[in-house]
N, C-alpha and C positions, 0 to 999 in steps of 0.2 A: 443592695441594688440601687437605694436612692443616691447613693454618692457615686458608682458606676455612670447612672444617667445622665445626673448634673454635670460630671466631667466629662461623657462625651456630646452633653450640648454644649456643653463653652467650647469645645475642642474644635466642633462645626462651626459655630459662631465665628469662632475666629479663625479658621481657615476661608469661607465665607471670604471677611473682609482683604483677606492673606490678596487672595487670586483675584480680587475687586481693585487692587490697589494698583494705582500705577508706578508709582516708586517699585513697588516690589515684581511689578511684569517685567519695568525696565531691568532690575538689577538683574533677573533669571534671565533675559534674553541676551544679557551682555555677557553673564557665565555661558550662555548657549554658544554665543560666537568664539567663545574662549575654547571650548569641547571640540569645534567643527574646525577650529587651526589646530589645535592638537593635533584630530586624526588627520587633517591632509597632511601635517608636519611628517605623520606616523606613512603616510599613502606615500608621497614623495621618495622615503626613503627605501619605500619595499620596491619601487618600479625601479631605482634605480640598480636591486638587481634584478628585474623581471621585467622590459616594459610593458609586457602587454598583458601585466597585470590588471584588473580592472578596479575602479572608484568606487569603493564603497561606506568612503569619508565623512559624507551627510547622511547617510542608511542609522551609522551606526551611532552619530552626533544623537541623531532623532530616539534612538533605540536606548541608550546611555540615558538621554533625561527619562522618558518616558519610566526607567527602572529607576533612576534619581528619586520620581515623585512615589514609586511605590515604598522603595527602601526607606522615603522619607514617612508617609503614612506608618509602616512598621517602626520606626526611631520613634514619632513621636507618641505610639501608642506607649513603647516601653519607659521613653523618659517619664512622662505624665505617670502611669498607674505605678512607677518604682517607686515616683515621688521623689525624683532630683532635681533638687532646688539651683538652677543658677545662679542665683545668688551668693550662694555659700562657698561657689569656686574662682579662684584667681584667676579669672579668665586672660586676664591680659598679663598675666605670669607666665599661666601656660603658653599663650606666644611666642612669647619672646626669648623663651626658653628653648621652644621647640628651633627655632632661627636661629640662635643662637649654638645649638649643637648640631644643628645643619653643618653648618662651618668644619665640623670634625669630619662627616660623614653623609653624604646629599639624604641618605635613605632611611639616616637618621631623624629627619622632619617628620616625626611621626609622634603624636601626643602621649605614645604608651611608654617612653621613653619621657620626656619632658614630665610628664604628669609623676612619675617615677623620679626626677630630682626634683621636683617640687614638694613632695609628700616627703621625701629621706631629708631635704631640708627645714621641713616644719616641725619635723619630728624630733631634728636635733638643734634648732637654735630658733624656733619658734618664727619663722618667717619662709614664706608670705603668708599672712593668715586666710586659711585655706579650709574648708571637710573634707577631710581626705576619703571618708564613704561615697561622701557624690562628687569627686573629681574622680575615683576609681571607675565608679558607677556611669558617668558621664563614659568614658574611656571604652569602658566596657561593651555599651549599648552601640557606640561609634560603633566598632568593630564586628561588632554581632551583624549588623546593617553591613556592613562592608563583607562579611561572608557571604550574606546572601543574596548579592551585588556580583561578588565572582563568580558565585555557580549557575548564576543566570545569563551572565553577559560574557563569560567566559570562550562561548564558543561563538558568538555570533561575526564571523568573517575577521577574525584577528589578522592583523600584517604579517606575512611572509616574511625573514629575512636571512641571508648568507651570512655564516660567520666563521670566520677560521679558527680551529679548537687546538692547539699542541701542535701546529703546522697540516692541520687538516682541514678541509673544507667541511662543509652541512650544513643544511636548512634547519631553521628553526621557525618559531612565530613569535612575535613580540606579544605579550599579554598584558597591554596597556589601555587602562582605561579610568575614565574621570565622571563622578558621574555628581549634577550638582542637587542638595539635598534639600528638602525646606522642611524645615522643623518647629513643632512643637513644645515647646519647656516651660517647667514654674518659674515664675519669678516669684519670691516673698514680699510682701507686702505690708508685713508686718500684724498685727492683732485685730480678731475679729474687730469689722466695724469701721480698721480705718480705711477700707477701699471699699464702695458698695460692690466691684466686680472681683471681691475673693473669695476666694473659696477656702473653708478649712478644713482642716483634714485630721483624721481620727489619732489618737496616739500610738495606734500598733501600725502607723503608716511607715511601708520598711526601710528606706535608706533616710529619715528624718529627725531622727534621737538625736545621733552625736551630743551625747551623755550634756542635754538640756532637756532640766527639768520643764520650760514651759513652750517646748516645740511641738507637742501636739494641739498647742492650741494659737497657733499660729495661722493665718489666713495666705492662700497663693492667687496668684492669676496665671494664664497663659498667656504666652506671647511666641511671635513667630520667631526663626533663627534662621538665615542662611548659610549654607557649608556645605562645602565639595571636599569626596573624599574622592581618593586616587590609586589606582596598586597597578604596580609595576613587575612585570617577570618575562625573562625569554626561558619558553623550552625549546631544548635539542633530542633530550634523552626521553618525555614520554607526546603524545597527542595535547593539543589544546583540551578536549575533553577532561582526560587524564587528571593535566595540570592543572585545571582548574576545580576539580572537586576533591581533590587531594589540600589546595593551596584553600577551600574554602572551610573542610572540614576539621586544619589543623587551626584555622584561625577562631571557628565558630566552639572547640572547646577549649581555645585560649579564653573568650571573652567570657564563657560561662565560668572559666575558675575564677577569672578577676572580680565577676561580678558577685559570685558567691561571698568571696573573700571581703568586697565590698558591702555587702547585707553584714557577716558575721565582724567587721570592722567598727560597723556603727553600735554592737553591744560588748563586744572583746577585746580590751585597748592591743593583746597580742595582736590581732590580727589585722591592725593599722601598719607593723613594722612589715608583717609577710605582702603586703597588699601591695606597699611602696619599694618591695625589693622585685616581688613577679612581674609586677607591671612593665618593666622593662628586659628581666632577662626573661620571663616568658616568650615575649615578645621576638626576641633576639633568637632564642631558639626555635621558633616557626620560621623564621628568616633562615636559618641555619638548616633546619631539616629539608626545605626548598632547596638550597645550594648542592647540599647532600647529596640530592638527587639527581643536578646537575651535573655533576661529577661522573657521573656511568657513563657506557656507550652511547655514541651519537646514535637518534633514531633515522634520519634521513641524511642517508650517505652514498654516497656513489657505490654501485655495483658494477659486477662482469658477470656476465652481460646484462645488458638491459640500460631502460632509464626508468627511475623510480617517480611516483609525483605523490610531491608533496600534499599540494592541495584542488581540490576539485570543487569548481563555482557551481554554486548553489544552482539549481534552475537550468546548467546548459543541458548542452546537448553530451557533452561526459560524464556528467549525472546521470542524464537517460540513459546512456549506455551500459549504466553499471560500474563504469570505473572510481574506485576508491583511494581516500589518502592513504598509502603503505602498498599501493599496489608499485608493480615491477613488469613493466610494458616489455618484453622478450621480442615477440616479433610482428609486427606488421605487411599485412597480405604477403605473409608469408618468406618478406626479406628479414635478416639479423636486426635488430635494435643497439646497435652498441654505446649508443651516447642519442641526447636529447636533441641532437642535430638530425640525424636520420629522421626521427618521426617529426621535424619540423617540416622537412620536405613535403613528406606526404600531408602536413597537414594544410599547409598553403593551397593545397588544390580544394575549395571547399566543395565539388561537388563528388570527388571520389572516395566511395564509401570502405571503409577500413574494418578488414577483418583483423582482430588484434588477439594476441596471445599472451595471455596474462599470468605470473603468481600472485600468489596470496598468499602470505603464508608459508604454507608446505603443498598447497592442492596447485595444477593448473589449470585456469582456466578460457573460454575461447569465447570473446565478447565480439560484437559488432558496434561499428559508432560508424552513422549513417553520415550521406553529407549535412554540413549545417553552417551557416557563415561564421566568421570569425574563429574558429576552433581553436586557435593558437592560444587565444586569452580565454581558452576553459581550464585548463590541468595549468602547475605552478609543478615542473621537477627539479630536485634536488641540485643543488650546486657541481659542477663537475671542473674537469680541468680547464685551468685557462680562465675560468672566470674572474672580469676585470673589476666587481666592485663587492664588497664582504666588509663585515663586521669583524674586529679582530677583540677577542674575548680575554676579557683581564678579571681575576681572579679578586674577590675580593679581600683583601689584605688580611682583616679579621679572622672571616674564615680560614683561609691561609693558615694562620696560626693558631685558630683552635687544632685544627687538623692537623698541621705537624707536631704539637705537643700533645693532641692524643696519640698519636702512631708514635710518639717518643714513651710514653709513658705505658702502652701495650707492649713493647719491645723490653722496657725495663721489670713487669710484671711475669712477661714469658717467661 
């Protein structure tokens, strides 16, 4: 418990100085403004097929950090008590690596990937010198933070966008988000005594053997780190909810295998060669199970009759009423609803109050949305014919062809 304490006073200590500093207010306000173009980047594009969509660009900038500095207090709880040494990792390998296999693939800039030829190349030709327990470890924790990043921020007003699937139209949501992180890590310092602010740490500390004899008597400090992680996905086929506790939960038992694999790598030189092969097809398979999913029927698609709505703003007055995303608006005061045009009529008149006839599902049911100004910018429905502005969806190559040589290879087994 004495060594618990000690590290999380230094931990205070120097976060303390972390959020005292001005250098480092500057750098986090300058990633803020970076976040807040993003989502208007992300706003811009969704009005352009909705206008009257509403802004909810700086809501979600502010919401994005605010989980930034949790996920970041969870990251630096796990780097520190794992005992991942920064120092030990080619930091500036991993970069340049990651950059560099950008160039193949944009979605490739992902460190589970880089960090995966960096380890398959130390292992076979001894360069860059690297621990491949705590580059795993580091990778790991990233991504553990980045799950539970998705399942929190996942739903909070995502972008609407049109996109045409196989020559069809549907709405989907863009689930794009950046969130900037400020972290906690060892740095080594080298042997008791030569830093009066290190700390040393016992020999059963777990990701810090890498088969040296005098590493647990080695001394660390902390220091801060900044880093923005990012995840990208459009769903068609389930809810933003859905998709994001589906896309959190496949990635939060990825980082727990890596990390395992990471602990049992620092005493099993086997499991330095498994660690640096998962690391990236793990990886590539959560991407891949994601696609997968993509691939089903569209969820938001044009019906007969009706028009369906996508999404429903927080707070109006089609919240109040009861109306939900997946709902299928039939008829209004009692005329047909055949397309999203009829109920714009009626909704322009904002004092005439709307008896509306709803599915759900399989039940029907018979709502009221009283007058209320603006209504038009409450419900977001489904793309229909004739719309003039859509995302045209391209498949990603890769998957492309895992998928036609599995369905090649099920066809040869038949």
């Amino acid at each position: 418990m004495e060594l618990v304490a000690a590290i999380s006073k230094m931990m205070g200590q120097v976060l303390v100085d972390t959020f005292t500093s001005p250098f480092f207010m500057g750098l986090w306000g300058m990633i803020f403004l970076l976040v807040v173009w993003q989502n208007k980047r992300q706003q811009r594009i969704s009005t352009s097929f909705f206008k009257s969509h509403p802004d909810f660009s700086l809501q979600s900038a502010f919401y994005s950090t605010l989980l930034g500095l949790l996920g970041g207090m969870a990251g630096s709880i796990l780097l520190v008590f794992l005992g991942i040494d920064l120092s030990s990792i080619s930091i500036t390998a991993l970069w340049v690596s990651a950059l560099l296999i950008m160039l193949i693939q944009p979605r490739f800039i992902c460190f589970a990937y880089a960090a995966g030829i960096i380890a398959l190349t130390n292992l076979l030709f001894g360069f860059p010198r690297t621990s491949i327990p705590q580059l795993m470890g580091l990778v790991a924790v990233l991504h553990m933070v980045e799950s539970l990043l998705i399942l929190l921020n996942g739903t909070f007003h995502p972008p609407v966008v049109y996109i045409k699937r196989h020559e069809k139209l549907c709405g989907g949501f863009n689930l794009q988000f950046f969130w900037p992180i400020p972290l906690l890590a060892l740095i080594s310092v080298g042997f008791p005594g030569a830093a009066a602010a290190g700390l040393e740490m016992p020999s059963w500390w777990p990701l810090l053997h890498d088969y040296s004899s005098f590493v647990g008597q080695q001394a660390f400090t902390i220091v801060p780190v900044m880093a923005v992680l990012g995840y990208g996905e459009i769903c068609t086929t389930r809810t933003p909810q859905q998709a994001s506790r589906r896309s959190a939960l496949l990635l939060c038992l990825f980082s727990l295998l890596l990390l395992s694999m990471a602990v049992l790598s620092s005493r099993f030189p086997v499991f330095l060669w498994l660690a640096a092969v998962f690391s990236p097809l793990g990886h590539e398979l959560v991407i891949w199970l994601g696609m997968r999913e993509e691939s089903r029927y569209p969820l938001y698609i044009k019906t007969e009759p009706g028009s369906m709505v996508m999404e429903v703003v927080r707070g109006s007055s089609a919240e109040r009423a009861g109306i939900k995303s997946g709902d299928i608006i039939i008829q209004a005061n009692g005329c047909t609803v055949n397309s999203y045009g009829d109920l714009r009529e009626l909704l322009k008149q904002d004092q005439l109050k709307l008896n509306l006839q709803i599915k759900r599902s399989d039940r029907m049911l018979d709502l009221t949305w009283h007058p209320a100004r603006n209504r038009i910018g409450n419900i977001v429905p489904v793309p229909e014919t004739g719309a003039s502005a859509y995302l045209v969806w391209q498949e990603d190559r890769y998957f492309f062809l895992a998928r036609f040589l599995w369905r090649k290879l099920k066809t040869l087994l038949a």
